[in-house]
C-alpha positions as CSV (number, residue, x, y, z in Angstrom):
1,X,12.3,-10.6,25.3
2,X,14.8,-8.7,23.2
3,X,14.5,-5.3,23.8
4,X,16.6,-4.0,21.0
5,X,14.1,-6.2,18.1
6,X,11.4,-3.8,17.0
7,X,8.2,-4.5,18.4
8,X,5.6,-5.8,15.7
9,X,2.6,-4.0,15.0
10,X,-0.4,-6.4,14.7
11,X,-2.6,-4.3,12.6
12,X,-2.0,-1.6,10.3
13,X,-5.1,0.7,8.1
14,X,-6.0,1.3,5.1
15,X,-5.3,5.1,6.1
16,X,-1.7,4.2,7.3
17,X,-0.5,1.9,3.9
18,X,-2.5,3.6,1.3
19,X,0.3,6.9,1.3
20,X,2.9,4.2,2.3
21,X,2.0,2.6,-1.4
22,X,1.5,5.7,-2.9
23,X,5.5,7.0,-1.7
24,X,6.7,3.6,-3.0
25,X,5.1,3.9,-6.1
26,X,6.5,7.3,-6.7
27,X,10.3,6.4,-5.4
28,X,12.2,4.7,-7.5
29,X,13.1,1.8,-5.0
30,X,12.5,-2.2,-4.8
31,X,9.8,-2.8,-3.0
32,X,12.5,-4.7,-0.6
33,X,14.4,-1.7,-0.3
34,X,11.7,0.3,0.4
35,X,10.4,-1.9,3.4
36,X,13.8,-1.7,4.9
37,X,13.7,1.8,5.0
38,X,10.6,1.8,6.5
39,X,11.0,-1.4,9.1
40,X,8.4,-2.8,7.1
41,X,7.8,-6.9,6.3
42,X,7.7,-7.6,2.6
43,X,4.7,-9.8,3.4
44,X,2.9,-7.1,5.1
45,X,3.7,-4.5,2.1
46,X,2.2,-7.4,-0.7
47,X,-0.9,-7.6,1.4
48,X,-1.5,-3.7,1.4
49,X,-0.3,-3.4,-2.0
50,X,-2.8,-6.6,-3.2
51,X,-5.5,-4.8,-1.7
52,X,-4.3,-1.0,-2.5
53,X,-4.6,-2.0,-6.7
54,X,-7.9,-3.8,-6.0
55,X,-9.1,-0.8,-4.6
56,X,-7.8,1.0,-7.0
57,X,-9.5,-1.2,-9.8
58,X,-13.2,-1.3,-8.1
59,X,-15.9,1.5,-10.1
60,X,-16.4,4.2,-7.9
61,X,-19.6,4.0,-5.8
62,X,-22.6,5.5,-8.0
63,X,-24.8,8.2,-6.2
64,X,-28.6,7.5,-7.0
65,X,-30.6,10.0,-7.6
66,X,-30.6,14.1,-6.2
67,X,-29.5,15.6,-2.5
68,X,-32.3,17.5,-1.1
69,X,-31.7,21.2,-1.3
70,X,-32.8,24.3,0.5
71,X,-33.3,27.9,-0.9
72,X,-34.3,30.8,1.1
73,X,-35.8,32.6,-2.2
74,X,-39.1,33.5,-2.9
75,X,-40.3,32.1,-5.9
76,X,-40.6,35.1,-8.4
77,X,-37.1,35.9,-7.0
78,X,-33.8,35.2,-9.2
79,X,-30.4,33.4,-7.3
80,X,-26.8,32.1,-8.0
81,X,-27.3,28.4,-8.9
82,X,-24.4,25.7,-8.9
83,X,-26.3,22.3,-9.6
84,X,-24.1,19.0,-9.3
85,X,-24.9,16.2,-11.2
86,X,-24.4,12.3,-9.4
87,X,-22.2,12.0,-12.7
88,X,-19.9,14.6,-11.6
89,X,-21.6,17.3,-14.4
90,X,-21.7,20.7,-12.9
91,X,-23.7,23.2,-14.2
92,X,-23.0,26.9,-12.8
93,X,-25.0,30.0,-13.2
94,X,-22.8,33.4,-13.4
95,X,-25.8,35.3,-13.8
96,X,-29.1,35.0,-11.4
97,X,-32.0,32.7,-12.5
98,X,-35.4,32.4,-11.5
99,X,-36.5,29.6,-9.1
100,X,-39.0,28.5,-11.5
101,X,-36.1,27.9,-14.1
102,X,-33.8,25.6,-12.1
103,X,-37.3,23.9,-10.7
104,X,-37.2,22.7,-14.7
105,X,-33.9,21.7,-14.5
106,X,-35.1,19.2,-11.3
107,X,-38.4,18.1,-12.5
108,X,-38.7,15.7,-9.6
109,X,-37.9,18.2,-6.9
């Protein structure tokens, strides 16, 4: 065995060539260059980059329906509300509200 080749890696993770991508995407080198640099095979780097754009084009994962939520209020009592939405909607109260009010806003809570 030739101890002066770098060893090969065998697997490599999403975690590890997502930010690889991501720095080659913001350098302005070839992707061949870029590999060099970072002892790197090309074939390996248009794998990752293959799947990094198909990620990338996927709809993100929809969240059905509400979290379950605690208050420790009493219900004639008023409380700072933040309420977010599965659509990514955020509604925030800057002034206290009554229980009974964001109960409304939940009608299925």
């Amino acid at each position: 065995m030739n101890e002066n080749r770098p060893s090969k890696r065998a697997y490599r993770c999403e975690e590890e060539m997502f930010p690889l991508i991501e720095s080659w995407e913001s350098s302005e080198q070839s992707q061949q260059a870029f590999c060099k640099a970072h002892s790197l095979p090309i074939a390996v780097f248009g794998y990752w980059l293959r799947r990094y754009r198909e990620e990338k084009r996927r709809p993100a994962k929809k969240v059905q329906g509400f979290v379950s939520i605690e208050m420790e209020a009493s219900p004639g009592e008023s409380v700072l509300a933040e309420i977010h939405y599965p659509d990514g909607t955020r509604l925030v109260f800057k002034e206290p509200v009554g229980l009974g009010f964001l109960q409304g806003l939940l009608p299925n809570v």
